[in-house]
N, C-alpha and C positions, 0 to 999 in steps of 0.2 A: 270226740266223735263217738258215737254208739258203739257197743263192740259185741251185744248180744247175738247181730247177724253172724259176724265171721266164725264166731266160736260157737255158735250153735249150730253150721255150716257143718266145721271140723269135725264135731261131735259124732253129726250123724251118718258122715263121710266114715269115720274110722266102726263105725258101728256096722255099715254097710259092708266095708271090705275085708276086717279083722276075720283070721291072721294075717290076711296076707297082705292086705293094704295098709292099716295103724295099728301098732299095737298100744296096747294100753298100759303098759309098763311099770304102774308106779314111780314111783320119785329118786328112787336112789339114784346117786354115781357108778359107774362102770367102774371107777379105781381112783388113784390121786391122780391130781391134774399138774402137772410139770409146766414151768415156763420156761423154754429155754433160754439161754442169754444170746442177746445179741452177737453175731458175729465182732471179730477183733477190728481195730477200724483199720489198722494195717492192711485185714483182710481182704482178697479180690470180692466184690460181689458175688454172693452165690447164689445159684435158683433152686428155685424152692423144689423141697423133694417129690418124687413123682411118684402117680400109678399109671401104670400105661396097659393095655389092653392082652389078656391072651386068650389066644382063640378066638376071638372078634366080641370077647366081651370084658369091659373094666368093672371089677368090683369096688366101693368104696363104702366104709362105714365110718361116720362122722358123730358129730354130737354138739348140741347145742350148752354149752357149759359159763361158769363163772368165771373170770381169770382174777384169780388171789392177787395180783397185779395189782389192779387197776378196779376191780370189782362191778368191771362191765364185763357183759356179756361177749363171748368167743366161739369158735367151734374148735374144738379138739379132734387129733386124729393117732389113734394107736397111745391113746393117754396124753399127748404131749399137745403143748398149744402152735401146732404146725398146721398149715393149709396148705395140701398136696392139690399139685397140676396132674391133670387126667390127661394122659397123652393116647389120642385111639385115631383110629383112619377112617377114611369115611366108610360106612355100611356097619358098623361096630353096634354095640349097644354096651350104656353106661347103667350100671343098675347101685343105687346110693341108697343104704339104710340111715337113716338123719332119725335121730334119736335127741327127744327135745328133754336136756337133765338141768333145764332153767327152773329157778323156784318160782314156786306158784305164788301167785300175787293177786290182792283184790283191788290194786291200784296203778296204773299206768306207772313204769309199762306191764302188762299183764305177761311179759315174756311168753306168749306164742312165736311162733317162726314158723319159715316154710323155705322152699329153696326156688329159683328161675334158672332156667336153662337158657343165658340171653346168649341171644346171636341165632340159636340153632332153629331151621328149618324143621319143626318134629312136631307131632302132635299135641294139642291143648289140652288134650284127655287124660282123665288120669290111667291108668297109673304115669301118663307121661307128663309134659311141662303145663299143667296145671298150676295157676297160680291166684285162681278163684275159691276154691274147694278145697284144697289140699290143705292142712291147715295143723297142726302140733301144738297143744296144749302143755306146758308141763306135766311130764311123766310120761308123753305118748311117743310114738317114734311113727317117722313114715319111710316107706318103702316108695322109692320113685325106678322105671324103667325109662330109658330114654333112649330111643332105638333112632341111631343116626343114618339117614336116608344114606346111601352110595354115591348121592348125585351134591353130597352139602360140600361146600367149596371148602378145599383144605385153608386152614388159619387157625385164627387165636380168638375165643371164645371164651366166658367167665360165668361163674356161678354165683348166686349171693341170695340172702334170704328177700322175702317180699310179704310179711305179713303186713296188710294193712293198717298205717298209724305206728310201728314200729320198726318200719325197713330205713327210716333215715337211722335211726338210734343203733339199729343192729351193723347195717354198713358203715359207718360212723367210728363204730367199735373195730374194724376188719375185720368181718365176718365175709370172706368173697377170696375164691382160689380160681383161678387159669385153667380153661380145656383147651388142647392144643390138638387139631386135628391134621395128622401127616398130610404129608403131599402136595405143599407150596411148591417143590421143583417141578413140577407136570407140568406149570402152569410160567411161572417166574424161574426159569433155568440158571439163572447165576444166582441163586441161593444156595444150588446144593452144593455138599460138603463145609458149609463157612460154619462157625462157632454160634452157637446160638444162645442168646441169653432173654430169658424170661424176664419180666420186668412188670413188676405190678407197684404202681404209684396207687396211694393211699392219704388220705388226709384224714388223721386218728385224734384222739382226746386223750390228754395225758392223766386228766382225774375226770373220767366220766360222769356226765349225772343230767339224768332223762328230760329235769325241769329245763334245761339250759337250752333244750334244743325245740320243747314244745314251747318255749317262749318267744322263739328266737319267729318260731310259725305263725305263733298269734300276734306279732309283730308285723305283716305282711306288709307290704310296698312304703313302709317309711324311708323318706331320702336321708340320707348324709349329708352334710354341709361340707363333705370335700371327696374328691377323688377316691374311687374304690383304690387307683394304681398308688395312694400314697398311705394305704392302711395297711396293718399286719392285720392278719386272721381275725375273722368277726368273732371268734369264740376265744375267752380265754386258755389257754394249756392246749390248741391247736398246734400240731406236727405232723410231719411229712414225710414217711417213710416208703422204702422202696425193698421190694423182698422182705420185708419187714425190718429193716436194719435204717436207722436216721437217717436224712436224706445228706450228702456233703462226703461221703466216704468214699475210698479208691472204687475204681474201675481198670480193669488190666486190661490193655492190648499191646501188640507187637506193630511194629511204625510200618506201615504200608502194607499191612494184614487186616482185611476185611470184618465185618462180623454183622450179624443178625439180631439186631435187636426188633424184641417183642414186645412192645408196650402195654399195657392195660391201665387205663383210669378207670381204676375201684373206691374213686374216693366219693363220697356220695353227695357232695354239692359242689368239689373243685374241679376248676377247669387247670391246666396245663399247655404253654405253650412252648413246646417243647426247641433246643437248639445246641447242639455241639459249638462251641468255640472256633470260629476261623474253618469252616469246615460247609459244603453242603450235605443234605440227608437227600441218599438217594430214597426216595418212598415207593415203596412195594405194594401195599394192602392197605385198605380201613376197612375197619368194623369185621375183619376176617377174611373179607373177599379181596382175591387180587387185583388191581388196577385193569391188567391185564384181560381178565376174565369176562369183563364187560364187554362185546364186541367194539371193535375200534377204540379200545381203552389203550392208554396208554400208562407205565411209570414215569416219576419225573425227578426231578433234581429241585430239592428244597431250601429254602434258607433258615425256614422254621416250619415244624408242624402243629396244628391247635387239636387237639384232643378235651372233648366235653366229657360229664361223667360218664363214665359208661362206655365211650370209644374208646376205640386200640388202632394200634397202626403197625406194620412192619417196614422197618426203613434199616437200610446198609450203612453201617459206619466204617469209614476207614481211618485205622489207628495212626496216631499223631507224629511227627518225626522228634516231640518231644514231650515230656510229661507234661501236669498240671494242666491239662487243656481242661476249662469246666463242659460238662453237662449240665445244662440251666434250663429253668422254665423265666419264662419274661411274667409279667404281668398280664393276665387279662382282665379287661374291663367289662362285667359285666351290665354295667349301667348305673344311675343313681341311684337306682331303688334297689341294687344288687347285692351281692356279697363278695367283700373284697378277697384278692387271689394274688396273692404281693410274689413280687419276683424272690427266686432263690437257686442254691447253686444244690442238685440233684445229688450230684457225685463228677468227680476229680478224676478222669484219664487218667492214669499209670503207666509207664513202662514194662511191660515184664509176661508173662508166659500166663496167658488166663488158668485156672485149674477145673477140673470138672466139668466142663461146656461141653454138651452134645453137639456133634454133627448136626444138620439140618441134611433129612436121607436123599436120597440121592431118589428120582424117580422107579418105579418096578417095571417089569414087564409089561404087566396087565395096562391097557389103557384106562384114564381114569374114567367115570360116567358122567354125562352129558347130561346137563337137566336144564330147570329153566332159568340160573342163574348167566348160562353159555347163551341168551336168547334176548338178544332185544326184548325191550317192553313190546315196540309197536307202537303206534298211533291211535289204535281202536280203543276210547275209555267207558265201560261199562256204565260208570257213577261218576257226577263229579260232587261234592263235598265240600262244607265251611267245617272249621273246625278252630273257634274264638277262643284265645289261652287270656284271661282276665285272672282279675286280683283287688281283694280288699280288704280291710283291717282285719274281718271274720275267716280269712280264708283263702282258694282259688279254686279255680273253675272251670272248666271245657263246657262251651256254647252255655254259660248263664248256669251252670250245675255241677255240685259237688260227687264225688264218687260216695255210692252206696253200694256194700258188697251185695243186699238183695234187689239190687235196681236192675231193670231191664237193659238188652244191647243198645246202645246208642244208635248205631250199624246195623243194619243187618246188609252182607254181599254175597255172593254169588261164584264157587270155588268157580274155579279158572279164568277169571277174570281181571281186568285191571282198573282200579280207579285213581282220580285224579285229586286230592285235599288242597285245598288252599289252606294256608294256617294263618291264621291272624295273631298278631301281637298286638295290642292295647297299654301294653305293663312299659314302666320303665327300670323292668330288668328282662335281661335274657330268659329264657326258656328252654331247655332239653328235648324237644319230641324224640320220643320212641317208642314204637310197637315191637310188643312179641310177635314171633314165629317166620315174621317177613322180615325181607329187607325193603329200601325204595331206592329211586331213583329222586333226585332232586332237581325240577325242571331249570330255576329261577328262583331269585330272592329280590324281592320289588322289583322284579322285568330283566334283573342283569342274568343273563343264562350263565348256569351251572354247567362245570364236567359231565358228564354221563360214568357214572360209576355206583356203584352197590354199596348203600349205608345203613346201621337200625338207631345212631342218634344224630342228631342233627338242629344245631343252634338256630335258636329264630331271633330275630333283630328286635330291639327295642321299638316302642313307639315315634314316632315320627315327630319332630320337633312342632306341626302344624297340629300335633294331637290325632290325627289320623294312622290307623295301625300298621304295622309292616305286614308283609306279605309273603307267603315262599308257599313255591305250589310242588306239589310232588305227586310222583307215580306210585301206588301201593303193587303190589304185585302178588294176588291169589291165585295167581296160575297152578301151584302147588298142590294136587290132591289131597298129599296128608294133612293141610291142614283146614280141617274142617271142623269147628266145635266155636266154640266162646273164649277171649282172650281178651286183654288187654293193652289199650294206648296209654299215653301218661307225657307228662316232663319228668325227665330224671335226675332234674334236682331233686331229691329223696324226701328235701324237706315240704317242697311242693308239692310231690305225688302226696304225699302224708296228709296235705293239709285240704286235698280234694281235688286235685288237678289231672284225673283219671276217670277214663270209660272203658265200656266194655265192647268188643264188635264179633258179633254172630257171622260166620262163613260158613253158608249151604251146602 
């Protein structure tokens, strides 16, 4: 793909706001880069370390760096190769120096980076969740503000880079850390006080190397001659870690002691279907928002929950009356043309005294703020929308066209308004939709009606055995004043966005 647009974008973005937007840095390292070792496998799960907000603002200075590892790219934090969770409440503001100390390169990948603020309700502008413009060359560093409305529904939200052409390779790498915004009990009252455990699912490369995965692109829609559910990982040296520690290791809880688990799929083209052993999940939230939060929402009692890239969920586990219960993902079948997602066992319930777990807080005084997440969509749709997800040997597509970072909006809407997408599937493999800055609502997928609840990814069905495309219609939701600028749709299969499967849409 061309790459003079984006980086010549960057260029004149950090020229424009230098000091205070890019700095131009030069090349050097901040200091030696540390890898720390993996936890003991004895060990409980641990979650990953935190910054959490004071004064209503979290500072975080990151860096786009090499890991001596593995010789793929990382972000470092305070020298070490650790990715801290941003814990802040709503109305806070996150302000991240990302500091790009990748070498510079005349050959894919060009190690540019940039960072998304997914899930969050916040503006498209820079200095905020900008992921058109904002753009870090080696050497440069960006300075992002991300000012969380009062009204964003407390939950679990994730960062991770999106330069165009290099966001499968960089999340691929784990490059992607957990914002976790207080105040799930306002909303979900038996959360508060249980143990809460962070939980970032990852599907990583054990010897990275950039050709493997832009091959794997220019390969688009080839079938298999047998079931994705009976392959191991389409990539050789594919692994699956969780907190970043191998997937298979203990988990502690106490027998008929509750807890909070935080999911996130940060892995950039696996799905997960997630399941406790002999057990149901009560499920609380997707994609951040509570069940609840939706009017007439309800939570429920699960047997398994499916998490695409990019979704999270919060769901209650009650601990087992005896060890070795697994945590397992099953298999999910993405289709013939797909990429296989083979069953495995997560991690191992324990007996014994978790260590380290935060409380989940208890509600404050203050009530929380009402916005338009508390609000029915309504009936009234502004626009209604096709929006065709295709694929072929060269590539993929939205409506017959590849993403150009200087290409015009697809969209243009209308802030506070609501439209209606159809999305069409053609392919025979699944699909990711996700837009920045919203959530939706999901009416139907080929006529069976949907829950009514708040999502920002959401799987579209394969092509129809007659050859005619699946269908899933949804609510977008621009009720929201702040966001008003240029942003981005996509499938979040990474390899997909990468390989063209991305627009832009303009909100007035």
């Amino acid at each position: 793909m061309p790459r003079s647009g984006p980086i010549a974008a960057a260029l004149l973005f950090c020229a424009a706001l230098a000091p205070s937007g890019c700095n131009v840095a030069g090349g050097g390292s901040s200091g030696p880069i540390t890898t720390p070792a993996h936890p003991a496998s004895a060990a409980d799960l641990a979650n990953p370390i935190e910054v959490s907000s004071s004064g209503g603002v979290a500072n975080v200075s990151l860096a786009a760096v090499i890991d001596p590892a593995t010789g793929g790219p990382a972000i470092s934090y305070n020298g070490a190769l650790v990715i801290p969770t941003i814990r802040i409440s709503p109305g806070d503001t996150i302000n991240v120096t990302y500091a790009n100390e990748l070498p510079p390169s005349t050959v894919e990948p060009l190690n540019a980076t940039s960072l998304h603020f997914h899930g969050l309700t916040v503006s498209p502008n820079a200095p905020g969740d900008d992921s058109i413009d904002i753009l870090a060359m080696p050497g440069q560093t960006l300075h992002y503000q991300i000012n969380i409305p009062a009204s964003q529904p407390p939950g679990v939200y994730w960062y991770h880079p999106h330069p165009h052409g290099e966001s499968n390779w960089q999340v691929y790498n784990g490059m992607s850390g957990a914002i976790v915004i207080d105040g799930l009990a306002s909303i979900a009252s038996e959360t508060a006080g249980l143990p809460e455990r962070i939980m970032i699912l990852r599907n990583v490369l054990q010897a990275p190397k950039f050709s493997l995965l832009s091959a794997r692109r220019r390969g688009a829609a080839a079938s298999s001659t047998s079931s994705v559910c009976s392959q191991p990982f389409g990539i050789g040296g594919e692994y699956t870690t969780i907190d970043g520690r191998d997937a298979g290791g203990p988990i502690l809880m106490q027998p008929g002691k509750q807890q909070l688990w935080r999911i996130i799929n940060a892995s950039a083209d696996g799905y997960f279907d997630l399941s406790v052993e002999g057990q149901m999940l009560h499920l609380v939230s997707i994609d951040g928002v509570a069940l609840k939060q939706y009017p007439g929402g309800t939570e429920q009692n699960v047997a398994d929950v499916v998490i695409p890239p990019a979704g999270r969920t919060d769901v209650i586990v009650t601990g087992p009356a005896h060890g070795g219960v697994a945590f397992r993902t099953a298999c999910f079948d993405t289709g013939p043309g797909g990429d296989p997602n083979p069953p495995q066992v997560l991690g191992v319930i324990g007996i014994g005294a978790p260590a380290g777990l935060p409380a989940v807080p208890v509600p404050g005084a203050t009530p929380r703020a009402l916005g338009t997440y508390d609000e029915p969509v309504g009936a009234a749709v502004a626009q209604n929308r096709t929006v065709a997800f295709t694929e072929d040997a060269n590539g993929f597509y939205l409506n017959g066209q590849q993403y150009s970072p200087t290409a015009a909006p697809m969209f243009v809407a209308q802030s506070g308004t609501v439209e209606e997408w159809t999305l069409t599937n053609a392919t025979t493999e699944v699909h990711d939709f996700h837009i920045h800055q919203v959530h939706f609502i999901v009416l139907d997928v080929d006529g069976a009606p949907q829950p009514a609840r708040w999502t920002d990814s959401f799987t579209l069905p394969i092509v129809h055995p007659d050859g005619s495309p699946s269908a899933t219609h949804v609510l977008i939701d621009f009720r929201n004043p702040i966001v008003r600028g240029t942003f981005l749709f996509h499938c979040h299969l990474l390899e997909h966005e990468d390989g063209g499967m991305m627009a832009k849409i303009q909100v007035l």
